[in-house]
KEKE-3310 file (N, C-alpha, C; in steps of 0.2 Angstrom, whole numbers, plus 5000, padded with zeros to 4 digits):
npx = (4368:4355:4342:4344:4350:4337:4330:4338:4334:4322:4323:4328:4320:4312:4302:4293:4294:4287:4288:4291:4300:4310:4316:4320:4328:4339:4344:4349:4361:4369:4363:4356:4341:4323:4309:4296:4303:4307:4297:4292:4301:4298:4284:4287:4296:4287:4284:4278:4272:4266:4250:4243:4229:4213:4211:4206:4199:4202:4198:4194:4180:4173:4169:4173:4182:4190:4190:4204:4204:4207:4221:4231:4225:4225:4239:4250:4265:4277:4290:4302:4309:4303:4293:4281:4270:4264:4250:4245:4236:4236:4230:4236:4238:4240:4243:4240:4235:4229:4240:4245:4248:4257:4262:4271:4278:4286:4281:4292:4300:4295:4298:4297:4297:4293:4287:4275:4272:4261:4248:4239:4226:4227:4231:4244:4250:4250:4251:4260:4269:4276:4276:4285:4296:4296:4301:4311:4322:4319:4322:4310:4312:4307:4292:4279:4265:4257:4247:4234:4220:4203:4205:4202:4213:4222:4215:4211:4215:4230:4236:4236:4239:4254:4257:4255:4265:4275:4279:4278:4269:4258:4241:4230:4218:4209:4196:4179:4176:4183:4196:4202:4210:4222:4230:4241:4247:4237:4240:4254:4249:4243:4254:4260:4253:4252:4265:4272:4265:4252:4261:4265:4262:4259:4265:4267:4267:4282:4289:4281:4284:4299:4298:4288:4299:4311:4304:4301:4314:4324:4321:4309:4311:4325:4329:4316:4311:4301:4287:4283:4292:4301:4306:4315:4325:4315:4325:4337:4330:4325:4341:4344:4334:4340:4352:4349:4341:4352:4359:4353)
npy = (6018:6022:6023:6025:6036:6043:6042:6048:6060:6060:6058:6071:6082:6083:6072:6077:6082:6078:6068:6077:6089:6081:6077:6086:6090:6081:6080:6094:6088:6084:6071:6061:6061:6055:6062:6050:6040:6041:6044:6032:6025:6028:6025:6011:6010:6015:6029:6044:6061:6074:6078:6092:6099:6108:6125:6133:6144:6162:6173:6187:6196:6205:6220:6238:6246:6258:6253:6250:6251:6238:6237:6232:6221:6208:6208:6197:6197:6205:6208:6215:6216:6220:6228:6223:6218:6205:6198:6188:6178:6164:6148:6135:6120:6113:6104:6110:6121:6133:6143:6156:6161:6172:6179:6189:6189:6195:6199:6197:6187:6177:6175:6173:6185:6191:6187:6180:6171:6170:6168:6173:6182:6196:6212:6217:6207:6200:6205:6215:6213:6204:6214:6224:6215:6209:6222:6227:6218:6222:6235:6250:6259:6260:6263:6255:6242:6236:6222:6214:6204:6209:6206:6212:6213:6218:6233:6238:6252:6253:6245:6251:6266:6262:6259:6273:6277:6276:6283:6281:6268:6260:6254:6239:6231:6215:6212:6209:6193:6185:6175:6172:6186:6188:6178:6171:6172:6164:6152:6147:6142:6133:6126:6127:6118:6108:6100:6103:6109:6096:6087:6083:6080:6091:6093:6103:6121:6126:6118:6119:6131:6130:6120:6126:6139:6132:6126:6139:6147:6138:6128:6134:6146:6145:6132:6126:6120:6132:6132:6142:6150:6147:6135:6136:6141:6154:6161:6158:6163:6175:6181:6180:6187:6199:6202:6201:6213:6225:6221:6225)
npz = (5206:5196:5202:5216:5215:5213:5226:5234:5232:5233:5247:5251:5247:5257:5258:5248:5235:5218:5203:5192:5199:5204:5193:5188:5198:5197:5187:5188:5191:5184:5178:5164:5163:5162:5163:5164:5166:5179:5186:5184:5193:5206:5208:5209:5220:5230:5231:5235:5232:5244:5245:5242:5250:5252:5253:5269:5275:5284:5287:5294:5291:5295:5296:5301:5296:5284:5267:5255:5237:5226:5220:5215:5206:5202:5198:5196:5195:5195:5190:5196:5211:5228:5221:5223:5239:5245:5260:5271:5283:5291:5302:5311:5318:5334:5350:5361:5356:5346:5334:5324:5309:5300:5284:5273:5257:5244:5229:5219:5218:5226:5238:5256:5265:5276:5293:5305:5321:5331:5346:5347:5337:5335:5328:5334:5336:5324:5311:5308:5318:5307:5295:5300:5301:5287:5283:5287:5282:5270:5264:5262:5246:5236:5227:5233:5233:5245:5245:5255:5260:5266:5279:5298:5303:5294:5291:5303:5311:5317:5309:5297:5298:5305:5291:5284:5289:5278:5264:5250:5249:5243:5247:5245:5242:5242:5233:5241:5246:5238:5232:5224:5223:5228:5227:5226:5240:5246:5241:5243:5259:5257:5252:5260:5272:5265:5263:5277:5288:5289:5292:5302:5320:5329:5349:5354:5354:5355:5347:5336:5330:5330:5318:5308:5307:5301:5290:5282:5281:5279:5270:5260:5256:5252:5246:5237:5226:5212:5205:5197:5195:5187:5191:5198:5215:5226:5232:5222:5211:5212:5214:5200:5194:5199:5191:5180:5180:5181:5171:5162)
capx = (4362:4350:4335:4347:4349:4330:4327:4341:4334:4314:4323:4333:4316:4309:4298:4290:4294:4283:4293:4291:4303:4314:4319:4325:4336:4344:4346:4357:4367:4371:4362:4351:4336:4315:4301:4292:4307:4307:4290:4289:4306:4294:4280:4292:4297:4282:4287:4272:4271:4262:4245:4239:4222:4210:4213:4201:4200:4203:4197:4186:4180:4166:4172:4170:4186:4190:4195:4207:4204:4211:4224:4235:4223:4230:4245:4256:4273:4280:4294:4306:4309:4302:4288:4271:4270:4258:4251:4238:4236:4231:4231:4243:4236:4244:4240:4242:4227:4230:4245:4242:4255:4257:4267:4273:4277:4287:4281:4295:4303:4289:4302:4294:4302:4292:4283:4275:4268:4256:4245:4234:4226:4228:4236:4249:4256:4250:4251:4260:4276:4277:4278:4291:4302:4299:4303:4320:4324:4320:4316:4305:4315:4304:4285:4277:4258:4257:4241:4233:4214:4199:4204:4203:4220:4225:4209:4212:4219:4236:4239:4236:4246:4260:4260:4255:4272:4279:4273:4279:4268:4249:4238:4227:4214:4205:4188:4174:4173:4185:4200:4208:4213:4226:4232:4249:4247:4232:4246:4257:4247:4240:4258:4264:4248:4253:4271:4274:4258:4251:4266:4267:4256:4263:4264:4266:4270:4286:4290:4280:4287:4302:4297:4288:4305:4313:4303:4301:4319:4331:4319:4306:4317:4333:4329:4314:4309:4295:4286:4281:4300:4305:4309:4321:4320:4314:4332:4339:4326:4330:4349:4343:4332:4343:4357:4344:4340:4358:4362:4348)
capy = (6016:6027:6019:6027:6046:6047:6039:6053:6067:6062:6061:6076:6087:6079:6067:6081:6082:6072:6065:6083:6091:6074:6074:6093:6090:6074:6084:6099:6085:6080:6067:6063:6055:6059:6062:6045:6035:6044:6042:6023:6020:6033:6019:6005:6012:6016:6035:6047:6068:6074:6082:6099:6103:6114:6129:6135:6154:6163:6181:6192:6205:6210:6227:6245:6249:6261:6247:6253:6247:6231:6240:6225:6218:6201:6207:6193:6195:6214:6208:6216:6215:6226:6232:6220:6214:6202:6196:6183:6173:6157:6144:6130:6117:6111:6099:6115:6127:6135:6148:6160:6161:6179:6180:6192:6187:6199:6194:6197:6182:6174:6173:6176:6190:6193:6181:6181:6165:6170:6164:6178:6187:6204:6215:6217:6200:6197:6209:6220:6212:6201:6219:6226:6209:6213:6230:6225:6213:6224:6243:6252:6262:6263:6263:6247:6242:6229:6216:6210:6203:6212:6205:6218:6215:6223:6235:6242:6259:6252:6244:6257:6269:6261:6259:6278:6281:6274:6287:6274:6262:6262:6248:6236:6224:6211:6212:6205:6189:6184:6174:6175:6191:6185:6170:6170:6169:6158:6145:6147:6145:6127:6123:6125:6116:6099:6100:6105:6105:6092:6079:6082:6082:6097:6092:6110:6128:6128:6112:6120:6138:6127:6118:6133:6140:6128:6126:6144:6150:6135:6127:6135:6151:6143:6126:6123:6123:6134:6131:6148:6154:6141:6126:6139:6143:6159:6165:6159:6169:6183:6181:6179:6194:6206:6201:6203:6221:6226:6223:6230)
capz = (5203:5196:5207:5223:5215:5214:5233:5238:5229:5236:5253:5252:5247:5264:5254:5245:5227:5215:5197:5189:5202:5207:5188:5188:5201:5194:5180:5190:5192:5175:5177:5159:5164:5157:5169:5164:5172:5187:5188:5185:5200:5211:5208:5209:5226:5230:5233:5234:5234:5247:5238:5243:5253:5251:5258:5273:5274:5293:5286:5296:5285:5297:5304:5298:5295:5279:5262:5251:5232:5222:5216:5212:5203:5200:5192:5201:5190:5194:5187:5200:5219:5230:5219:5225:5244:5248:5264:5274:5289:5291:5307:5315:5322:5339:5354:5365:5354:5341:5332:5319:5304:5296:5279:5269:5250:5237:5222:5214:5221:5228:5244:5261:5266:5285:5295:5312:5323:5336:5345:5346:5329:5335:5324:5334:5336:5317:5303:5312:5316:5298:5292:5302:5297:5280:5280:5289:5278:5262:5268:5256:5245:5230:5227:5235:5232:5249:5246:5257:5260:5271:5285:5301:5306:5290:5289:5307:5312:5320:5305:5295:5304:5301:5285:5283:5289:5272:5258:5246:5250:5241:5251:5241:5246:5239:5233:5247:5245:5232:5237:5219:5223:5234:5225:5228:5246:5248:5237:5248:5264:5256:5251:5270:5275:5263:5264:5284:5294:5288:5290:5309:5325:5334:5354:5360:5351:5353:5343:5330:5330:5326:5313:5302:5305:5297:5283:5277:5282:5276:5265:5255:5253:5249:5243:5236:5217:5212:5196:5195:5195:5181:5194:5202:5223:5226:5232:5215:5204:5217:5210:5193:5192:5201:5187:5173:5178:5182:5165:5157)
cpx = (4357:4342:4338:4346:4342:4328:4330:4336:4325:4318:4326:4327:4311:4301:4293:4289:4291:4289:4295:4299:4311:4319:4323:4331:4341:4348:4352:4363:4371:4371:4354:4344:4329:4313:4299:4296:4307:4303:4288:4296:4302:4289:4282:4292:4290:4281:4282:4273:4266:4257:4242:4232:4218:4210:4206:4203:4198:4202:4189:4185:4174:4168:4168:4175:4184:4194:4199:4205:4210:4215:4229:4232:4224:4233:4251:4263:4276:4286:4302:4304:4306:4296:4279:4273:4267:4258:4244:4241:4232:4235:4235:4240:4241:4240:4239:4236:4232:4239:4242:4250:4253:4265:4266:4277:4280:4287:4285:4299:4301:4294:4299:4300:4299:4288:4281:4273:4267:4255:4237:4232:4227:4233:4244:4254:4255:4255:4258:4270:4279:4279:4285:4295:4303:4302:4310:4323:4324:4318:4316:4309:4312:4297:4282:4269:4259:4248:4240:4223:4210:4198:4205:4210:4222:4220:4211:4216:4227:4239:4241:4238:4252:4263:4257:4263:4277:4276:4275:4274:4261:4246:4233:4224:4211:4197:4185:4173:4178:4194:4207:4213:4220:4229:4238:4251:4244:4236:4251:4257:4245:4249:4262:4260:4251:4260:4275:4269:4254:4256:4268:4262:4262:4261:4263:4268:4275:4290:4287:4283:4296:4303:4295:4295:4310:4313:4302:4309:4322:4327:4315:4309:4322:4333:4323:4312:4299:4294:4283:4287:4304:4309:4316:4318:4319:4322:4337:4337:4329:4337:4347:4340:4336:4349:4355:4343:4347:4361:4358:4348)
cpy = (6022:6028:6026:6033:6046:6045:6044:6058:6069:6063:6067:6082:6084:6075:6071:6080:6076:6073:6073:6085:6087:6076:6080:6094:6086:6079:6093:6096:6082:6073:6067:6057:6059:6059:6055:6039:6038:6042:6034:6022:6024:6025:6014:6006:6013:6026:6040:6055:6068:6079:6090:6099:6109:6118:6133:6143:6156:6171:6183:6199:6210:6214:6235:6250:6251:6254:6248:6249:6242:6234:6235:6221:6211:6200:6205:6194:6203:6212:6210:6217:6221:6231:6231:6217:6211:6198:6192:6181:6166:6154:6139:6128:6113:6107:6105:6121:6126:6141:6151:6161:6169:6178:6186:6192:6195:6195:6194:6192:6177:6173:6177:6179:6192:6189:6182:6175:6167:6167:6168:6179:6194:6206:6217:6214:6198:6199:6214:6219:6209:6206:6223:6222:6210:6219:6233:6223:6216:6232:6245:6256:6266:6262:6254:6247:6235:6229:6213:6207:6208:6211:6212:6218:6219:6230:6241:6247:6259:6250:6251:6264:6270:6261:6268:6281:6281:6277:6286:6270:6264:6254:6245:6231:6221:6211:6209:6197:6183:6182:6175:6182:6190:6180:6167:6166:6163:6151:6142:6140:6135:6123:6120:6119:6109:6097:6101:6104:6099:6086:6079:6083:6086:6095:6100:6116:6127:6124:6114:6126:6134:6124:6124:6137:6138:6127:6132:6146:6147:6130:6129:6141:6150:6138:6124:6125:6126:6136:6137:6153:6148:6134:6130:6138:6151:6164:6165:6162:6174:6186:6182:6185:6200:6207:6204:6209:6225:6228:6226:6238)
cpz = (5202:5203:5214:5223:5215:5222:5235:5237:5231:5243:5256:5251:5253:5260:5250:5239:5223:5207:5194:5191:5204:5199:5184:5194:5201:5188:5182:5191:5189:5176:5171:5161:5163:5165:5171:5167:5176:5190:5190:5192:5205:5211:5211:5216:5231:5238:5231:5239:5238:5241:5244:5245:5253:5255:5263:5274:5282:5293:5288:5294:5288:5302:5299:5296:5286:5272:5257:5244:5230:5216:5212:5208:5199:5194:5197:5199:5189:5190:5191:5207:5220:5226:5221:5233:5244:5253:5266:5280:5290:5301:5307:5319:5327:5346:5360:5363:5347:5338:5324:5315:5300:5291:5276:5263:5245:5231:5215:5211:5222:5236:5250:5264:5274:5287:5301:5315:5328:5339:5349:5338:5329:5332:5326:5335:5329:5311:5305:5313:5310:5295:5292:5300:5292:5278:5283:5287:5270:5264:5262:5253:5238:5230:5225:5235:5240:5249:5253:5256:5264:5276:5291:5303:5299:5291:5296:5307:5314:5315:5299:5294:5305:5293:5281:5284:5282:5265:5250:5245:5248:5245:5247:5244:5241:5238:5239:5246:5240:5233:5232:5219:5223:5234:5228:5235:5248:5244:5242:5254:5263:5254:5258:5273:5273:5265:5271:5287:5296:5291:5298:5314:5331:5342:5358:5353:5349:5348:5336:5326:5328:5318:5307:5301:5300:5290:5277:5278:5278:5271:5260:5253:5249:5243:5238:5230:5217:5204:5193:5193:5190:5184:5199:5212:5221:5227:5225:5210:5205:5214:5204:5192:5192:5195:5181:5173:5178:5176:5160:5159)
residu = (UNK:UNK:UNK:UNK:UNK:UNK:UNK:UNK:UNK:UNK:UNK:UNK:UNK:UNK:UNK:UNK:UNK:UNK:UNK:UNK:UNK:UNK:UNK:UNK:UNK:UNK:UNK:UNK:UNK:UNK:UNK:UNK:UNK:UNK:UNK:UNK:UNK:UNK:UNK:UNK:UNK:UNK:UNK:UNK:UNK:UNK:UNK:UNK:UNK:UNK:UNK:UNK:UNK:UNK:UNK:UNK:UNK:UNK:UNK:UNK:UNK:UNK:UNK:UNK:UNK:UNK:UNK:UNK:UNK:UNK:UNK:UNK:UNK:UNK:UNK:UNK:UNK:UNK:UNK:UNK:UNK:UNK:UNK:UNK:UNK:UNK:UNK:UNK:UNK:UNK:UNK:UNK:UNK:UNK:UNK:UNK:UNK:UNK:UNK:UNK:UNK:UNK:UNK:UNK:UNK:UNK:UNK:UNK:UNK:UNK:UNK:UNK:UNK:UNK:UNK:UNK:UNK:UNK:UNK:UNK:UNK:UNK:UNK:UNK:UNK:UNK:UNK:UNK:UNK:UNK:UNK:UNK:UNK:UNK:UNK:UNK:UNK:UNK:UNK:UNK:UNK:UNK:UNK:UNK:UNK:UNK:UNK:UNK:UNK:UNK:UNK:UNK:UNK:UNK:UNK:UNK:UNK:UNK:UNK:UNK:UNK:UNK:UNK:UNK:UNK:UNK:UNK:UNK:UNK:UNK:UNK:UNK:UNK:UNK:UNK:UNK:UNK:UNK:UNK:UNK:UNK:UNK:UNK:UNK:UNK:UNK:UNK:UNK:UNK:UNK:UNK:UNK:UNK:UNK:UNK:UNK:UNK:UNK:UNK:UNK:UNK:UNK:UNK:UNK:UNK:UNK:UNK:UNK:UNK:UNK:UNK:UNK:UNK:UNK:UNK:UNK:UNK:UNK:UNK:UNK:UNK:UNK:UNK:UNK:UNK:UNK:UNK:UNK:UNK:UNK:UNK:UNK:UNK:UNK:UNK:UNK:UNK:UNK:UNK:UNK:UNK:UNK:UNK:UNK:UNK:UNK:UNK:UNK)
# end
């Protein structure tokens, strides 16, 4: 029964995807069916996307460190891998305190490519390591612009430091104030939040250091449709891009 593929395919996006996304993946499976019935056996079921919250901002821009211009300029679409990094940190709420999430974002893919979870902000448990993961996972080989905001974990000499050793690599911050800079990330950051933080009350760290794993590794990477990527995952753009320039 049709009723049954849409209850698999909300429970198989961990009750995530709203009729939009539910009816593209019915649809990889040659199965012919619209939006608008989707939508109504979602009602019928009484089958609800989680909704997105506004994102709270965790940038301390009050330092004295040197700021590189907005060189990125919010041009999010380089069009190839490896050309725009972007990065942020946000919080993870736990029964236990707090943990601090560091991404790293190529925007060619929108795939998180380095990640860190703390439970310090110091640069060297932040920014610091998210970077090196990145830079293991994809090492610099051609001239990279890495984003991020005014926060002093970026802003700092240690950061800074490091990314001087990559003479590749031009650095770009966000205007003062101004979060659109940074959009990419800051989407992200509110997608983790509805999607995974939200949906659980963390007992301790490590419970949750599991879970964010979970969701950027084998979910948001591999599996999950991104409306900015044509409904693809970031890993299947990723495939599709590299294809497109190969043969061009």
């Amino acid at each position: 029964m049709i009723e049954a593929e849409v209850l698999q395919a909300f429970e198989n996006s961990k009750k995530i995807y709203g009729s939009p996304r539910i009816t593209l993946e019915l649809r990889k499976k040659a199965i012919r069916i619209s939006r608008p019935r989707v939508a109504r056996i979602m009602r019928k079921a009484k089958l609800r996307s989680v909704v997105k919250k506004k994102f709270k901002v965790t940038t301390d821009s009050s330092h004295k460190f040197p700021v590189p211009d907005n060189v990125l300029d919010r041009d999010f679409k380089p069009g190839i891998l490896d050309a725009v990094w972007v990065s942020d940190i946000t919080y993870i709420r736990t029964r236990q305190g707090w943990l601090y999430l560091t991404i790293v974002i190529d925007l060619g893919d929108r795939k998180i490519i380095g990640w860190a979870l703390s439970t310090t902000m110091k640069a060297n448990d932040t920014v610091i390591p998210g970077f090196k993961m990145a830079q293991s996972r994809r090492p610099v080989t051609q001239e990279l612009i890495f984003h991020s905001d005014r926060g002093v974990q970026y802003a700092c000499n240690e950061f800074r430091w490091l990314l001087e050793k990559y003479p590749l690599i031009t650095r770009s911050m966000s205007r003062k104030g101004n979060c659109w800079d940074n959009a990419v990330a800051e989407s992200f950051f509110k997608t983790l939040k509805a999607e995974c933080a939200y949906q659980h009350k963390f007992t301790d760290k490590e419970q949750a250091a599991r879970v964010v794993f979970e969701y950027i590794e084998t979910w948001y990477n591999r599996k999950r449709l991104h409306s900015a990527l044509g409904y693809l995952s970031p890993e299947e753009f990723g495939r599709k891009l590299n294809k497109q320039n190969i043969a061009a």
